[in-house]
OpenMM code with the backbone's topology and positions (N, CA, C; nanometers):
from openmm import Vec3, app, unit

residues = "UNK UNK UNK UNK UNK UNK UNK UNK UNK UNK UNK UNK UNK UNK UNK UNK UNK UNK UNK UNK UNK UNK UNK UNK UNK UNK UNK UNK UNK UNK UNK UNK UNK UNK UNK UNK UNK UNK UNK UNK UNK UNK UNK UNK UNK UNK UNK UNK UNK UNK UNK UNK UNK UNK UNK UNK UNK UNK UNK UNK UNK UNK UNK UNK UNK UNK UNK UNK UNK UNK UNK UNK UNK UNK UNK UNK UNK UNK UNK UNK UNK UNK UNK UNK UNK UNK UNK UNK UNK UNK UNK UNK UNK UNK UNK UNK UNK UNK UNK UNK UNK UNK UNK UNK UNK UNK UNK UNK UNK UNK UNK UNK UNK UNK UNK UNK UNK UNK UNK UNK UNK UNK UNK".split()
positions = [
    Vec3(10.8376, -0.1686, 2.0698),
    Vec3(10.8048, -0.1985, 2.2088),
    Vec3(10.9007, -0.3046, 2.2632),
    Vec3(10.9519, -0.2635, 2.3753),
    Vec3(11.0221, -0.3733, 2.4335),
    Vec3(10.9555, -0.4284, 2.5533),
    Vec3(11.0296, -0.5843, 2.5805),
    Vec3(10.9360, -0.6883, 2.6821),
    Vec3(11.0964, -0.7269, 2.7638),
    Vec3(11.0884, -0.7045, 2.8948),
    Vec3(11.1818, -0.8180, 2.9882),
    Vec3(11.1191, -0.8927, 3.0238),
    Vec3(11.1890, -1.0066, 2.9621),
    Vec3(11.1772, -1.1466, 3.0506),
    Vec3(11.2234, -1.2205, 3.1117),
    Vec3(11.2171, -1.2164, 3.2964),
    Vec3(11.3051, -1.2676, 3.3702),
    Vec3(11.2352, -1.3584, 3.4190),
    Vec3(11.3176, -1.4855, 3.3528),
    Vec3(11.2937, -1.6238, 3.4464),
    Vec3(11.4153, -1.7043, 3.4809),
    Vec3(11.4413, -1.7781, 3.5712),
    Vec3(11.5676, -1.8752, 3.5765),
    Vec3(11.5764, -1.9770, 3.5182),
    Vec3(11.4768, -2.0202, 3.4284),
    Vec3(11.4446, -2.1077, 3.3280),
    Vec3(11.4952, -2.0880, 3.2217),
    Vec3(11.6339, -2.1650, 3.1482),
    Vec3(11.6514, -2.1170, 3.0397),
    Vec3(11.5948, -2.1675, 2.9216),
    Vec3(11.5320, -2.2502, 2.9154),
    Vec3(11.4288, -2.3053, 2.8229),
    Vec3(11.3232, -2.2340, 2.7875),
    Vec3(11.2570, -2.1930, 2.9020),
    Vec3(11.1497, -2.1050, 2.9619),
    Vec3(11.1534, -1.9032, 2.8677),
    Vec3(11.3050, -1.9223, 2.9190),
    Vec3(11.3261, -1.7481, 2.8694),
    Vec3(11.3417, -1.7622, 2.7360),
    Vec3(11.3728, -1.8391, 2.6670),
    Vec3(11.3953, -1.8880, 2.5065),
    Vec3(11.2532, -1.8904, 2.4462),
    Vec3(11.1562, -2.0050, 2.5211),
    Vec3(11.0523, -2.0109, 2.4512),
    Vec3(10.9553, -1.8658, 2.4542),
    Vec3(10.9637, -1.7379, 2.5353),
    Vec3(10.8947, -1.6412, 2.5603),
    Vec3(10.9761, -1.5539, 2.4712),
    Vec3(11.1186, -1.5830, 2.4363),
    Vec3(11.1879, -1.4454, 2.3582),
    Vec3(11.1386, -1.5044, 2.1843),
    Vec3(11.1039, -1.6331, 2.1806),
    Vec3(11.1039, -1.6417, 2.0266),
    Vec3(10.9631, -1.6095, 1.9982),
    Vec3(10.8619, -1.6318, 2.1203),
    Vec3(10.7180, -1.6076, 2.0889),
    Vec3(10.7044, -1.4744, 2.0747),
    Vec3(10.7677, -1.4042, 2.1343),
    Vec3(10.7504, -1.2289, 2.1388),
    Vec3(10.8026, -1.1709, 2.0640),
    Vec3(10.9382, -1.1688, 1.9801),
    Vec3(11.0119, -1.1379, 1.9108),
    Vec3(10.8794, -1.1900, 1.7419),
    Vec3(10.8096, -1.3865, 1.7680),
    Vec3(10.7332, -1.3732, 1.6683),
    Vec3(10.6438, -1.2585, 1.6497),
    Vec3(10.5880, -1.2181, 1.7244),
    Vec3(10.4716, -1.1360, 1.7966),
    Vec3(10.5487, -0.9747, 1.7555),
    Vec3(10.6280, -0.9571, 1.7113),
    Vec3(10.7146, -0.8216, 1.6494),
    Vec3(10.7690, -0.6963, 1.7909),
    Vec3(10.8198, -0.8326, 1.8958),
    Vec3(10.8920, -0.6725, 2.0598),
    Vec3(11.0547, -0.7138, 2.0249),
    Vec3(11.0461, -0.6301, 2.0660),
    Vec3(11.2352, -0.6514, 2.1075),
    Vec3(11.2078, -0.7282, 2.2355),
    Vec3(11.2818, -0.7934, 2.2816),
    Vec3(11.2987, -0.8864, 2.4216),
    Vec3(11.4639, -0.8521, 2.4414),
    Vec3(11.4651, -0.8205, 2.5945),
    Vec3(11.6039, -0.8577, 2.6913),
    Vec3(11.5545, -0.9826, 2.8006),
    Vec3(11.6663, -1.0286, 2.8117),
    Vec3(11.6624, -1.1230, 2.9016),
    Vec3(11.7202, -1.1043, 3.0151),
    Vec3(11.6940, -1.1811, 3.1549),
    Vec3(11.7382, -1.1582, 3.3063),
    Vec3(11.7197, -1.2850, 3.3455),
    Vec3(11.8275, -1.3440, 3.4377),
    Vec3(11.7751, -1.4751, 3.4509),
    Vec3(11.6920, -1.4768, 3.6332),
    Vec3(11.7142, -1.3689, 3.6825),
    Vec3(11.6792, -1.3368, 3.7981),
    Vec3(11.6393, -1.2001, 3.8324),
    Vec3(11.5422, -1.1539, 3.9150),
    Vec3(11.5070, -1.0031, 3.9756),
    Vec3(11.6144, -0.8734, 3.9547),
    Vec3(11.7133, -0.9388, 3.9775),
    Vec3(11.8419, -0.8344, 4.0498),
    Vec3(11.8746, -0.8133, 3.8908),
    Vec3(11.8880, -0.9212, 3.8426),
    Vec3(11.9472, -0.9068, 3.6692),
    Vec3(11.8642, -0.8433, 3.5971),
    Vec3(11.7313, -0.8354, 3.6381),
    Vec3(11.6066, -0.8056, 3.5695),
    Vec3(11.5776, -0.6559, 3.6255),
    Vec3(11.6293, -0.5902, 3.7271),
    Vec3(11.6246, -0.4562, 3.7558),
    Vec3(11.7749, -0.3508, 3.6694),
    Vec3(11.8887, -0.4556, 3.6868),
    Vec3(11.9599, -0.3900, 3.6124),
    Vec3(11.9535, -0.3443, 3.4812),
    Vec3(11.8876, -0.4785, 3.4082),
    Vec3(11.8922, -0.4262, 3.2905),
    Vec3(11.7872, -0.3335, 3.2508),
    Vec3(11.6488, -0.3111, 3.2973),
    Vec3(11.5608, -0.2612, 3.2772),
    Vec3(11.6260, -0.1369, 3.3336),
    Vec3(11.7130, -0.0750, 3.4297),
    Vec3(11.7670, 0.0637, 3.4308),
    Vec3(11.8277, 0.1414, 3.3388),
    Vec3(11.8840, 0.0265, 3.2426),
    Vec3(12.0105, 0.0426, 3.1244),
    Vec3(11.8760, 0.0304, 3.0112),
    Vec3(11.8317, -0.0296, 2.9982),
    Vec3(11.7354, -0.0418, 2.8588),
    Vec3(11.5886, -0.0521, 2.9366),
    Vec3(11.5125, 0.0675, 2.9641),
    Vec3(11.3817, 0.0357, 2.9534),
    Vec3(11.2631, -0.0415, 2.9166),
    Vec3(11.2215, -0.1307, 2.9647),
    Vec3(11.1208, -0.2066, 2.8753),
    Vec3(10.9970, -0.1975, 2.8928),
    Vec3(10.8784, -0.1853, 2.8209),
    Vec3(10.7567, -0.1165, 2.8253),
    Vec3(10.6596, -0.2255, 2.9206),
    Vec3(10.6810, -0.3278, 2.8984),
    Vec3(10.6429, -0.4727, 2.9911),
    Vec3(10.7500, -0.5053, 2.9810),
    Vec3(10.6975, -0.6212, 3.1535),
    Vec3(10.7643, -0.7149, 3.1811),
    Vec3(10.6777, -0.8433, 3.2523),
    Vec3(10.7804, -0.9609, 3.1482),
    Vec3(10.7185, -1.0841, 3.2294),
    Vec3(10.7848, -1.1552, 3.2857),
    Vec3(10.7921, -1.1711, 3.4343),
    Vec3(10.8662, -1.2039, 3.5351),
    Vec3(10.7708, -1.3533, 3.5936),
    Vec3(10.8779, -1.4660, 3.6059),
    Vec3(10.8692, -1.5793, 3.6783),
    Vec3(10.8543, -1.5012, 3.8308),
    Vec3(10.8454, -1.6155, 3.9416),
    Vec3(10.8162, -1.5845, 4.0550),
    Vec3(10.8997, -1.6333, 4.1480),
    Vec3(10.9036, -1.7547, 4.1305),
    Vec3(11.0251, -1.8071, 4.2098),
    Vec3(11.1788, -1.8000, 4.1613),
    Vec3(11.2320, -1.7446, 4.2045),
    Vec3(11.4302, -1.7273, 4.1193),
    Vec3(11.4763, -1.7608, 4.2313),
    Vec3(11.6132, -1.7657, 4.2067),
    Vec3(11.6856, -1.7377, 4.3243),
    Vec3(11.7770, -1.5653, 4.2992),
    Vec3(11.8108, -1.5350, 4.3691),
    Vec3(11.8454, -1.4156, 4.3992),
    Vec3(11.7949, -1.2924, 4.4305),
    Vec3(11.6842, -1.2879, 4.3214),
    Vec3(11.5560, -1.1834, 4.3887),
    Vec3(11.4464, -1.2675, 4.3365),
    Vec3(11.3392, -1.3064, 4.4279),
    Vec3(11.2218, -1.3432, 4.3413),
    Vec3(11.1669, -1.2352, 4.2995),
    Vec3(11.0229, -1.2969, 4.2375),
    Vec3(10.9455, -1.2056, 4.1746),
    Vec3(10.8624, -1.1214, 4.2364),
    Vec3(10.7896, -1.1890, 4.3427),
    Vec3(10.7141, -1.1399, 4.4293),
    Vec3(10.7851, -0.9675, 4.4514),
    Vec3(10.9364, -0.9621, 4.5095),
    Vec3(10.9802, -0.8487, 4.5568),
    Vec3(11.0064, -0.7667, 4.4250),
    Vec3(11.0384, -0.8301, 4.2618),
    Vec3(11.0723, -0.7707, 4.1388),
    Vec3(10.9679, -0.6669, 4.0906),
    Vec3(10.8316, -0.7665, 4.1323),
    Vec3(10.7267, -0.6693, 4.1077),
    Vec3(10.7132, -0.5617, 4.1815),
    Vec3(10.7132, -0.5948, 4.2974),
    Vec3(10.7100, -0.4228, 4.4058),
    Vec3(10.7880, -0.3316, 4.3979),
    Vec3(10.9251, -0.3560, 4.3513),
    Vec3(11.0884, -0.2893, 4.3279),
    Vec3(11.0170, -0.2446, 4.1550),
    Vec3(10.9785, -0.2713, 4.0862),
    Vec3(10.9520, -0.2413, 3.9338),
    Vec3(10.7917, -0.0972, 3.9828),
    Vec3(10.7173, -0.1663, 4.0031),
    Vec3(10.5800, -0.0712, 4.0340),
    Vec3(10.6416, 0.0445, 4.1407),
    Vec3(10.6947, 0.0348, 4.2479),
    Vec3(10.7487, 0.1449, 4.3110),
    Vec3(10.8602, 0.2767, 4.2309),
    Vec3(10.9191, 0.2065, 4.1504),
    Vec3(10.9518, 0.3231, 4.0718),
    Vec3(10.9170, 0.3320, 3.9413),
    Vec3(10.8647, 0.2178, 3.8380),
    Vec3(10.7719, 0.2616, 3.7804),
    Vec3(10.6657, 0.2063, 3.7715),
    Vec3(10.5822, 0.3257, 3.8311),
    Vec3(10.4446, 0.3243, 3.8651),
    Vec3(10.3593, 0.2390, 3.7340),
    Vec3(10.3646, 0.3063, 3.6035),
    Vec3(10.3150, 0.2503, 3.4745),
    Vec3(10.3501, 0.1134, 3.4050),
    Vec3(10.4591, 0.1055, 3.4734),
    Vec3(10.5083, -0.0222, 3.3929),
    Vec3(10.3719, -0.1538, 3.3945),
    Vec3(10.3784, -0.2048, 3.2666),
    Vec3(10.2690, -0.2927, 3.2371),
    Vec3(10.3651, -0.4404, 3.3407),
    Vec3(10.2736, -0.5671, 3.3950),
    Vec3(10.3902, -0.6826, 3.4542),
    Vec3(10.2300, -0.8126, 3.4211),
    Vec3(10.3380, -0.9096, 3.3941),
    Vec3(10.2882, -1.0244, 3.3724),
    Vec3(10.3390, -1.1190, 3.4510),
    Vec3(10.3038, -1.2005, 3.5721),
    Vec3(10.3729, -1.2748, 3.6101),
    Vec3(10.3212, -1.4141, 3.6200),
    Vec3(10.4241, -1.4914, 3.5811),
    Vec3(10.4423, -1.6412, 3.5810),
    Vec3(10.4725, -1.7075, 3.6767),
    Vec3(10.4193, -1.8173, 3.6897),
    Vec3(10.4670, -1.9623, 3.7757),
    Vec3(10.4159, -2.0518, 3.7700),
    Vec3(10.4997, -2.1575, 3.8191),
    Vec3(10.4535, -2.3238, 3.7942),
    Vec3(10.4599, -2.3269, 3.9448),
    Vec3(10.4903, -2.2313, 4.0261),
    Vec3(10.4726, -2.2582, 4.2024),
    Vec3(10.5186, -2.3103, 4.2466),
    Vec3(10.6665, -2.4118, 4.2035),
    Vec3(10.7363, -2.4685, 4.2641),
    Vec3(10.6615, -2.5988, 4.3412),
    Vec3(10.6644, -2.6001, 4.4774),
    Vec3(10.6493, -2.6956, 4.5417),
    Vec3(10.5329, -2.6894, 4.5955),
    Vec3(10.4677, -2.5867, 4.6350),
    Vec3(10.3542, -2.5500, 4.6675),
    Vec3(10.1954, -2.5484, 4.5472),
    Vec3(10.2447, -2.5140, 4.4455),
    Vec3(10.2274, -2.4539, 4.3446),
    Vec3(10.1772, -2.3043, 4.3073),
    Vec3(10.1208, -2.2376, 4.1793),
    Vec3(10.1179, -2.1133, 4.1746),
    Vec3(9.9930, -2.0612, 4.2270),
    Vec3(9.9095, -2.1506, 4.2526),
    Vec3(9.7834, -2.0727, 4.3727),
    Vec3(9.8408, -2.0274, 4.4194),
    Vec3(9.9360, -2.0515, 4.5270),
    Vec3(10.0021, -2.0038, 4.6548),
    Vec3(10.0885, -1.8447, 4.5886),
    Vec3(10.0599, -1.7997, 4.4575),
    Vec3(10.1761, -1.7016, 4.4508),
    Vec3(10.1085, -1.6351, 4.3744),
    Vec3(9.9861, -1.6647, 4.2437),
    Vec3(9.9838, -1.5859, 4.1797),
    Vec3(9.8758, -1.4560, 4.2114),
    Vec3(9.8086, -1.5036, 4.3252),
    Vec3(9.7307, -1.4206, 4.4034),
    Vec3(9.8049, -1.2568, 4.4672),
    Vec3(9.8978, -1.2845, 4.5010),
    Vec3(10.0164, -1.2009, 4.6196),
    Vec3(10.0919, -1.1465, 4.4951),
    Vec3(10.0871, -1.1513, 4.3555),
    Vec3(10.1740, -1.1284, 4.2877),
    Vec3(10.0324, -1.0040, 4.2168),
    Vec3(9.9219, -1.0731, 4.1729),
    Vec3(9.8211, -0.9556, 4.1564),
    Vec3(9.8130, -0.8379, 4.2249),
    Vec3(9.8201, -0.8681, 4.3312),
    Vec3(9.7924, -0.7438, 4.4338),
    Vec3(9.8897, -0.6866, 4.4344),
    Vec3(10.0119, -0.7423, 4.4306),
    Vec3(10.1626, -0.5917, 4.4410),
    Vec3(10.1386, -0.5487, 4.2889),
    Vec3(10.0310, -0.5466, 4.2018),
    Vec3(10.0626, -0.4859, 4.1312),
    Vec3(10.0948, -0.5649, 3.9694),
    Vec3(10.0729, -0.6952, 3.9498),
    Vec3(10.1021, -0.7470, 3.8090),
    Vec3(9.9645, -0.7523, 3.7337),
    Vec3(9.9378, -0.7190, 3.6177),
    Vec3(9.8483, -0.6773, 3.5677),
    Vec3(9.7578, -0.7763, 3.5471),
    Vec3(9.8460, -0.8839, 3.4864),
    Vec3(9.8097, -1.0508, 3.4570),
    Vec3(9.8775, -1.1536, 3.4855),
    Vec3(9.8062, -1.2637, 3.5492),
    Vec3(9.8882, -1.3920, 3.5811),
    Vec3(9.8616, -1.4750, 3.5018),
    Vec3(9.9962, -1.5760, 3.4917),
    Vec3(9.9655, -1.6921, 3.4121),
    Vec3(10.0156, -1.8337, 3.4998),
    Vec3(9.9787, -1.9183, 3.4730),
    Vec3(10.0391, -2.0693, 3.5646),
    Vec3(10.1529, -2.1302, 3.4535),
    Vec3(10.2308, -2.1828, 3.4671),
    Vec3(10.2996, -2.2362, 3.3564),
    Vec3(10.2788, -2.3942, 3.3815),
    Vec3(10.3289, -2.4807, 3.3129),
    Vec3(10.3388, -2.4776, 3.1964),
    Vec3(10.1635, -2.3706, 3.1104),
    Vec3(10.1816, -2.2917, 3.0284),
    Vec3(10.1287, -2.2219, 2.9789),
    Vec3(10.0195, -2.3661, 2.8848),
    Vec3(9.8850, -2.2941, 2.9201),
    Vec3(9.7664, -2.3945, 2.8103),
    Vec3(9.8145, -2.3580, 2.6557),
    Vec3(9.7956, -2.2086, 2.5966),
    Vec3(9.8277, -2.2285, 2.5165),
    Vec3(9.9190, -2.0680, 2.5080),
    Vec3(10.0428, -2.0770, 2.4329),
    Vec3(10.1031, -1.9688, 2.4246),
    Vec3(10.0641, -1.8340, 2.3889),
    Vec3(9.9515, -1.8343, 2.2702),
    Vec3(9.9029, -1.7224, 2.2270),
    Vec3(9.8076, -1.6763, 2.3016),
    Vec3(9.7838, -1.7063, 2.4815),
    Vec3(9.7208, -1.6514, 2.5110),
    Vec3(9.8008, -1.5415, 2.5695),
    Vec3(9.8869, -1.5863, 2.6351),
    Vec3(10.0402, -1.4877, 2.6765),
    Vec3(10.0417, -1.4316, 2.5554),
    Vec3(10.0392, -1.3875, 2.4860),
    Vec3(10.0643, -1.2924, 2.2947),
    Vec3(9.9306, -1.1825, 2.3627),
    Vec3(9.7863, -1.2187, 2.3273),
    Vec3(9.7143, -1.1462, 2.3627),
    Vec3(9.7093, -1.0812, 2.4535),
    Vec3(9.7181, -1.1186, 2.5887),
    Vec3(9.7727, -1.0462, 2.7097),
    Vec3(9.8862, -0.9285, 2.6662),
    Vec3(9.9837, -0.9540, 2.6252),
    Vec3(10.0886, -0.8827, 2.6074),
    Vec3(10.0203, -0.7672, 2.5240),
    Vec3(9.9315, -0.8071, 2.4113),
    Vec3(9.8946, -0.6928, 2.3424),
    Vec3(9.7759, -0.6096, 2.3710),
    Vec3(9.7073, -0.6725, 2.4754),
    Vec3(9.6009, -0.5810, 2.5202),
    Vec3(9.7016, -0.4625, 2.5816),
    Vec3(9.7860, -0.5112, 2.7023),
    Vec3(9.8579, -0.4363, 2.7803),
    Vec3(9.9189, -0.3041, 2.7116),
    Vec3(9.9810, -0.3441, 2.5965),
    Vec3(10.0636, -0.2467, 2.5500),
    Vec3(9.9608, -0.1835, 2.4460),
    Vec3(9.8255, -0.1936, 2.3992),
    Vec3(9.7509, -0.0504, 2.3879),
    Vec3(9.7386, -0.1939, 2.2166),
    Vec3(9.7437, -0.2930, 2.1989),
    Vec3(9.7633, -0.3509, 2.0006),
    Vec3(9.6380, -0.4243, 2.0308),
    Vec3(9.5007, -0.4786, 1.9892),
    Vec3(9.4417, -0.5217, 1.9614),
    Vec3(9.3435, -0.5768, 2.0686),
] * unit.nanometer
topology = app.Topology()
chain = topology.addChain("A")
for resn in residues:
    res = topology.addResidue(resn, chain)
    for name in ("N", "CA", "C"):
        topology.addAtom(name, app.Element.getBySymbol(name[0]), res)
């Protein structure tokens, strides 16, 4: 099973590729929407967990651009909400379509693990 994970966080995309990769997915990385549609054209990924705020494409539009052409794709989306914070986003990010939200900094990581594995059909 593979997981994209596009955040502009490179700390952020590190700590989600070593937890998932623990967790036994392949992970690609995107550091933004636009990077995160390309590669998912070239390598399919069964989920994806997409930050919200980027620059170049946020997430908000990654998720609607991902669910509009694929309909099935499992999406997890993240944020710390920037300035506002992620009240303001993770609501609008449910409704286009992300299966599960999380706030970051994350309480505890393995709850993002479980999420991931309900989604993809493991435990």
């Amino acid at each position: 099973m593979r997981i994209l994970v596009i955040d502009d966080d490179d700390q952020m995309r590190t700590l989600l590729r070593q937890v998932m990769e623990l967790a036994g997915y392949e992970v690609i990385e995107a550091e933004n929407g636009r990077e995160g549609m390309q590669k998912h054209l070239r390598q399919p990924a069964d989920l994806v967990i997409t930050d919200l705020i980027m620059p170049e494409q946020e997430g908000l539009e990654t998720i609607t651009s991902l669910k509009k052409e694929y309909p099935a794709i499992k999406i997890i989306a993240i944020s710390g909400g920037g300035r506002i914070g992620p009240e303001a986003y993770l609501p609008a990010a449910r409704e286009l379509g992300a299966d599960r939200v999380f706030t970051k900094p994350f309480d505890d990581v393995r709850d993002l693990v479980e999420a991931v594995r309900e989604l993809l059909g493991y435990g």
